[in-house]
N, C-alpha and C positions, 0 to 999 in steps of 0.2 A: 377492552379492559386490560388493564397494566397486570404484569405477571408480578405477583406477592413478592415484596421485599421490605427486609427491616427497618426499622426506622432506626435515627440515629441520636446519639446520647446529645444531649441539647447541652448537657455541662463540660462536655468533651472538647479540645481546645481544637480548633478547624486546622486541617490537613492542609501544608500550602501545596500548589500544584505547579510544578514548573511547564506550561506547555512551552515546545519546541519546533521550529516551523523552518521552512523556508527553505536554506542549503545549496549544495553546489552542482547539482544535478539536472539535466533540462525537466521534470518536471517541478522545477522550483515554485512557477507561479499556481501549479494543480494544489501544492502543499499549503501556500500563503490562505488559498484559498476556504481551504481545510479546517485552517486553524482557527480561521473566522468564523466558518461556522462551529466549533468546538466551544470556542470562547463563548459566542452569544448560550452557547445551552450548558454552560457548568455554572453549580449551584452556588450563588456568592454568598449566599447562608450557610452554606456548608462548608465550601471554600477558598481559602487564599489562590488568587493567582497571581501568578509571573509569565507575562508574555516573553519567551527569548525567541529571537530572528537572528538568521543564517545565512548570510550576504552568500550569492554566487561565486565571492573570492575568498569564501569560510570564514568571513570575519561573524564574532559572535554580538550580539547586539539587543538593546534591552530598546522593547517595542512598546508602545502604547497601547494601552487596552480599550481599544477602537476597533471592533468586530467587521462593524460598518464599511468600512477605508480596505476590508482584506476580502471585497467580492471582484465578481466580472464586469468590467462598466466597457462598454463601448466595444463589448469583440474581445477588451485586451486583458490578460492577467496580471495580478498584481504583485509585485515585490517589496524585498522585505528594507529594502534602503527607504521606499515612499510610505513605510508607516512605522519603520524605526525612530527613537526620539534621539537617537544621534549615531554615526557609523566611525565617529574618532573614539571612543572608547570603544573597549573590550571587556564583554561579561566570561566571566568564568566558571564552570561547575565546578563541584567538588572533584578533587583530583587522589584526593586519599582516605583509604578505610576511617568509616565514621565521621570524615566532617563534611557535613551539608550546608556547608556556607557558599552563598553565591557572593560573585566580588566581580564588580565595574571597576576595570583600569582606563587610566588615558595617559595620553604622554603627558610629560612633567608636571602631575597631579598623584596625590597620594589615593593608592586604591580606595573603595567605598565598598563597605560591606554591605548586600543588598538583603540579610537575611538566609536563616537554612530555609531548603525545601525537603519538603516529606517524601514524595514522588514526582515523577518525569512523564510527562505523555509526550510521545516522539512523534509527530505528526511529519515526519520526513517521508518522502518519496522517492523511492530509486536509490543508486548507488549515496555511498557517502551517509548516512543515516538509515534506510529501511534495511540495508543489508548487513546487518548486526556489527557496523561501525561504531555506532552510538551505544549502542547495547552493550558492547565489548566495555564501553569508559564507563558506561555504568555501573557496571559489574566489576570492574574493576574499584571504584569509586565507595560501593555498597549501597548505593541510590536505588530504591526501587523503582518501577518502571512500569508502563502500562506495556501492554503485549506481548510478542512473541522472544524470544532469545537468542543470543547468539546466534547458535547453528541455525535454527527455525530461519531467522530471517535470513541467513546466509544461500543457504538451499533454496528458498521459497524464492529470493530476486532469480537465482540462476535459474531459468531455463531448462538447461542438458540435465541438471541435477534434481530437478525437481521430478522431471521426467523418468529418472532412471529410477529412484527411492518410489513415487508411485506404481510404475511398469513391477518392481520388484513384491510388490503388496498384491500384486493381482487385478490392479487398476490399471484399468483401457486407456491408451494416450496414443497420441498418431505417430505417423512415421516422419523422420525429421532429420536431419544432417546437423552435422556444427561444420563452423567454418571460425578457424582461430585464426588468431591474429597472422602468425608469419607463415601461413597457409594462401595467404592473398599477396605476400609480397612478394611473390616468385612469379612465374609464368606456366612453370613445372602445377604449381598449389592451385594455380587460378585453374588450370584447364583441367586440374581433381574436382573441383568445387564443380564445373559446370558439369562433368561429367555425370556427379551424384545425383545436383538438381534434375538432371532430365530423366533421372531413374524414378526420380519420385514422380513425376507426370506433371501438369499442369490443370488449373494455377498454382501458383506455389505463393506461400506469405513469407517474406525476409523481415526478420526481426533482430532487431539487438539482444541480445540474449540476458542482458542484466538491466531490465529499463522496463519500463511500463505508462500507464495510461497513452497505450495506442501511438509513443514520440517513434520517429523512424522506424515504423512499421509500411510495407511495399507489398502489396497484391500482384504478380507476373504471369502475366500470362499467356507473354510469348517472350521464350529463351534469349530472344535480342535485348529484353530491358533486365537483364539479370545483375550483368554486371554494375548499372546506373541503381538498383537498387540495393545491390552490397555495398556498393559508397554510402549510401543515402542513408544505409542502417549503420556503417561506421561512424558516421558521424557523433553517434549517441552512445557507440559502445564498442571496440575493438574485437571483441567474439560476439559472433552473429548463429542464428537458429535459421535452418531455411524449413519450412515445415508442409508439409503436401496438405493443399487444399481439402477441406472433407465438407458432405454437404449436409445441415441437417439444422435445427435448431436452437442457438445458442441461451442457454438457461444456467444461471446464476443462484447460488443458494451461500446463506453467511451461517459461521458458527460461531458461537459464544461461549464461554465460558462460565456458569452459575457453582452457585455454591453445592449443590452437587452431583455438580457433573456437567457433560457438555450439552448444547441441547444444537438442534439446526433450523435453520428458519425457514418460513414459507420462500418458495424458490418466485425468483423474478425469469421474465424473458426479455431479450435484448431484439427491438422489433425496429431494425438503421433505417432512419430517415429515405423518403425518395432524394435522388441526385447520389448517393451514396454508394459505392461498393461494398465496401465493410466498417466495422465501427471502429474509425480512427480517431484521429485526438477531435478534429472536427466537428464529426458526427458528435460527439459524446459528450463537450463542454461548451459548446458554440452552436451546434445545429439542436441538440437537446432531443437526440433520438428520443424514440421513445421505450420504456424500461414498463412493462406488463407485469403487473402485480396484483395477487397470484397469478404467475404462470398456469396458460391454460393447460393443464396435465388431470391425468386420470389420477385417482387415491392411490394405486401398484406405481405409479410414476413418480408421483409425489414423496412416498416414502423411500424410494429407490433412491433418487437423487438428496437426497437426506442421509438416507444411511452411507453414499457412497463418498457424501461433503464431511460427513463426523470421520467415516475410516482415510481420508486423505492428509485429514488435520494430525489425526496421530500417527499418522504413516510418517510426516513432515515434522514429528514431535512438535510441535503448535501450542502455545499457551494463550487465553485472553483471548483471541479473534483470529478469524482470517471471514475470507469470501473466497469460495470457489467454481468455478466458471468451467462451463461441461457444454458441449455438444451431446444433443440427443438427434441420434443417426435415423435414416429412415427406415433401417432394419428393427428400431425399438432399441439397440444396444448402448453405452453410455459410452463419452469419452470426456477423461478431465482433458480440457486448455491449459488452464492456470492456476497457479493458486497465490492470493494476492495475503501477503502478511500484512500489511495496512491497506487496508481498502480508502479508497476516500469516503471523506464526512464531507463535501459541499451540499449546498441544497439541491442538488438532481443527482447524487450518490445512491447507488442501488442499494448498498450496503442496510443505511441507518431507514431507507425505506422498507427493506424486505422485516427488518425488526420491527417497524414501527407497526408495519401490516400481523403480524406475530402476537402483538399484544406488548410490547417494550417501545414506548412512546422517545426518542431523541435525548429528552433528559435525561431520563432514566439508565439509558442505554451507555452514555459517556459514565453517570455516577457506577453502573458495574462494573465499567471498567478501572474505573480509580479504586475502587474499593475491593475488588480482584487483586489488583497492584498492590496494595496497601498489605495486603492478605500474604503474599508472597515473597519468602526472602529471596537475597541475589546470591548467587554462588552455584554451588553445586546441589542438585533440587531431582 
């Protein structure tokens, strides 16, 4: 049964919706991916959309509204050049308080105005867009936005800092090292680094510190593959997270935003494929672990990880959404992972399942977020 919500004025002129996809981040094809399933579930009775794509080399670009052409086919993900309707022009957002005009440029052609838009659903992933990049022009812009803000998404990509802001609230999270950037280009910083790693024990997980859906992430678990897996995580990100191994669990709970107030969803459990050691990009888009919904937990369990997913949201100051991803240790004690400021929306997304399983069916799900958005000025709040 769908959680009660209002209906909407039938004489009321429909809210255009810019979604936004794609970008310069290696999870560009997890986002293209996103946007397609976004697309296919917003209400075209309800509202205007504007597909914009986000070439890898930042170029902004007006895509065709073809949900279809932006899934997984054949193992490979999709990009935003093979279902944009051209990459020689350029769309533009609004760049100043109050005008919400979008505008297609190309060389030696006079701009086109494509229309204002109402709101922005930012379906980017990773740097360059999830980490209040985009949020920042918005707000700059006076465009509202689906999600979280500036700082939210700023804190929530990094790693170190998510960590510290949670640890600071009374929130369990493991023990973990940073390794910055010109800490690896010495030989003095390399043999700091390995020295830490072996304090924390083995295995260890090296991570990019600003990146997510599982891209250069490395399970070690013996001190000679250390260094092959600090390359392996630079690649995606210059500051890296080494984080000690813990064993227990791993359960996922989303939060929303309602109109009054936050609510948490029934928690999913993350159960990695056989062949797998952990749940990397592999396992999780390509192999289609499998994601348990409801997690098998006790009702003390269940509301625990609920209460612990609402207090990480506002610990993180959090608007709109997020999904929070916990170990549950074999002592019974809780520890956050992560906290994901856009979760993904494809069709095997824990996310818009743990809702759907809650009583908030897919559709619905995207419309409280537009209408959350809508609901919400940009500035100071």
């Amino acid at each position: 049964m769908s959680i009660e919500q209002s209906s909407p004025n039938p004489s009321a002129p429909k809210p255009r919706v810019a979604v936004v996809f794609g970008g310069r981040s290696s999870e560009h094809g997890v986002s293209v991916v996103t946007a397609g399933s976004v697309l296919r579930a917003i209400d075209r009775d309800k509202y205007d959309v504007l597909p914009i794509g986000i070439t890898p080399e930042g170029r902004w670009a007006l895509v065709s509204d073809e949900p279809a052409r932006m899934a997984i086919s054949d193992g490979r993900m999709p990009d935003v050049a093979g279902v944009a309707e051209s990459v020689d022009g350029q769309v533009a957002l609004p760049v100043s308080p109050g005008n919400r005009e979008v505008v297609l440029s190309a060389p030696g052609s006079t701009p086109k105005a494509l229309g204002d838009v109402d709101v922005v659903f930012p379906l980017l992933h990773g740097p360059w867009g999830e980490d209040g990049t985009l949020q920042g022009l918005l707000e700059l812009s006076g465009v509202p936005y689906v999600g979280n803000g500036v700082l939210s998404s700023a804190v929530g990509m990094d790693k170190e800092f998510t960590k510290r802001i949670l640890a600071s609230h009374g929130l369990g999270v493991g023990r973990y090292t940073i390794v910055r950037p010109r800490e690896w280009e010495s030989e003095e910083g390399r043999a700091a680094v390995r020295a830490r790693a072996a304090e924390l024990g083995l295995p260890l997980f090296v991570k990019p510190c600003r990146a997510g859906s599982s891209m250069g992430i490395s399970k070690v678990k013996d001190l000679a593959d250390l260094d092959a897996a600090i390359d392996e995580a630079r690649r995606h990100d210059p500051k890296l997270i080494i984080e000690a191994g813990v064993s227990g669990r791993e359960i996922e709970c989303g939060v929303l935003e309602f109109e009054d107030g936050l609510r948490a969803s029934v928690p999913a459990e993350v159960l990695v494929g056989d062949g797998f050691d952990f749940y990397d990009f592999e396992a999780k888009y390509i192999d289609s672990s499998e994601v348990r919904i409801p997690a098998a937990l006790t009702e003390e369990e269940t509301a625990e990880i609920r209460r612990q997913a609402v207090a990480a949201f506002e610990a993180l100051g959090c608007e709109g959404l997020a999904r929070v991803d916990f170990f549950l240790l074999e002592d019974g004690t809780w520890m956050v992972n992560e906290i994901n400021t856009m979760p993904g929306f494809t069709p095997i997304s824990a996310y818009p399942k743990m809702w759907e399983a809650t009583g908030v069916p897919y559709p619905e799900l995207i419309d409280r977020l537009l209408q959350a958005a809508l609901r919400r000025s940009t500035g100071l709040r």
